[in-house]
C-alpha positions as CSV (number, residue, x, y, z in Angstrom):
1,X,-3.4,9.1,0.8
2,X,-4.8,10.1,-2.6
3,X,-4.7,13.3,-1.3
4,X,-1.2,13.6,-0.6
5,X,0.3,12.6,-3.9
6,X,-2.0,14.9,-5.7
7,X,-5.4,14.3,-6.6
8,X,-8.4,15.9,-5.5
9,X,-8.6,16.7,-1.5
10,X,-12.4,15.6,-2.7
11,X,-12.1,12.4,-4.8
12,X,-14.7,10.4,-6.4
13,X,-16.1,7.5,-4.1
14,X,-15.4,5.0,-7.0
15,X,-11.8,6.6,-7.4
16,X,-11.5,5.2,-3.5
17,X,-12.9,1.7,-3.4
18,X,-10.6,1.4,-6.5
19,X,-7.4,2.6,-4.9
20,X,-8.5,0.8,-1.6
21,X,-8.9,-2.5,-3.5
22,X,-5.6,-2.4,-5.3
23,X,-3.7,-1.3,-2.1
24,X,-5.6,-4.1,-0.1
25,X,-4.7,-6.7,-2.7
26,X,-0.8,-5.7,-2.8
27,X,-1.1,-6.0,0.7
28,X,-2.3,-9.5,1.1
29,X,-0.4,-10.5,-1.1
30,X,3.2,-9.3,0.0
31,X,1.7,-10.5,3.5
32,X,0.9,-14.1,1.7
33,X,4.5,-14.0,0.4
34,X,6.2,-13.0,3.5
35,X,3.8,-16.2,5.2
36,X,5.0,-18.5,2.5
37,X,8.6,-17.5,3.2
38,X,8.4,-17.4,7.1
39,X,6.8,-20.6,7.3
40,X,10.2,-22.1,6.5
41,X,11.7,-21.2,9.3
42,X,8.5,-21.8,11.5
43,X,7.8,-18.1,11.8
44,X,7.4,-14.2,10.3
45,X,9.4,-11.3,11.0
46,X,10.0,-8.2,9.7
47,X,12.8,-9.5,8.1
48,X,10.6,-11.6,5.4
49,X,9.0,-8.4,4.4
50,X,12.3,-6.7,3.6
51,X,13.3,-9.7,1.6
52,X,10.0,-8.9,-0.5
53,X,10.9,-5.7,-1.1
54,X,14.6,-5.7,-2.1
55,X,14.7,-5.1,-5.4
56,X,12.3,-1.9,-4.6
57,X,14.6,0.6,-3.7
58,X,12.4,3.4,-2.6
59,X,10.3,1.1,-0.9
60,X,13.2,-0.6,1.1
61,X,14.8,2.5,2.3
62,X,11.3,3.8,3.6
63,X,11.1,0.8,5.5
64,X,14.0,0.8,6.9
65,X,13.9,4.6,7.8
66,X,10.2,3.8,9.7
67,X,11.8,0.6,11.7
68,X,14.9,2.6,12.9
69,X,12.5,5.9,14.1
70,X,10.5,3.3,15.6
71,X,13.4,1.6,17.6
72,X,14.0,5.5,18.5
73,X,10.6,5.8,19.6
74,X,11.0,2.5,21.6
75,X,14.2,3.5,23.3
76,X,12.7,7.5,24.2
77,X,9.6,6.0,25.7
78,X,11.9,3.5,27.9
79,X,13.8,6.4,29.0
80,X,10.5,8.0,30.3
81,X,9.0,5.2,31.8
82,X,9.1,5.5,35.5
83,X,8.9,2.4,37.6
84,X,6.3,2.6,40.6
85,X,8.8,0.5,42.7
86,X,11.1,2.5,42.8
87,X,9.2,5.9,42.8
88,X,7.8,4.3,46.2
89,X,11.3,3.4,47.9
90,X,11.9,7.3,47.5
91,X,9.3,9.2,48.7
């Protein structure tokens, strides 16, 4: 990760239990937050998460780019799936 924004492809080991303890707090947090406001209705979705994030624009849209390739992924990988039943009845 710290690679990919820049820093050394070799960083210092204190540089990533730092980084890896911030992004783990932020993390539990948000997931904390998005517990806190799920619980209301008696459960989490992704939904609570977006609510979180709203007023992060670059964040939102990244979020909602990776949930619609993943309903793409979900639908391609339906349209592959082959169902033994039926693969039996033909040969």
């Amino acid at each position: 990760m710290m690679y990919g924004f820049g820093d050394d492809p070799n960083p210092l080991p204190e540089t990533v239990t730092l980084v890896e303890e911030i992004v783990v707090e932020y993390v539990t947090d948000l997931a904390h937050k998005a517990q806190d406001i799920g619980s209301k209705r008696g459960k989490l979705s992704v939904e609570d998460f977006l609510f979180l994030i709203r007023k992060d624009l670059p964040k939102l849209n990244r979020c909602t780019e990776l949930l619609s390739i993943q309903e793409e992924l979900k639908q391609a990988r339906k349209a592959f799936e082959v169902d033994e039943d039926k693969l039996a009845t033909l040969e």
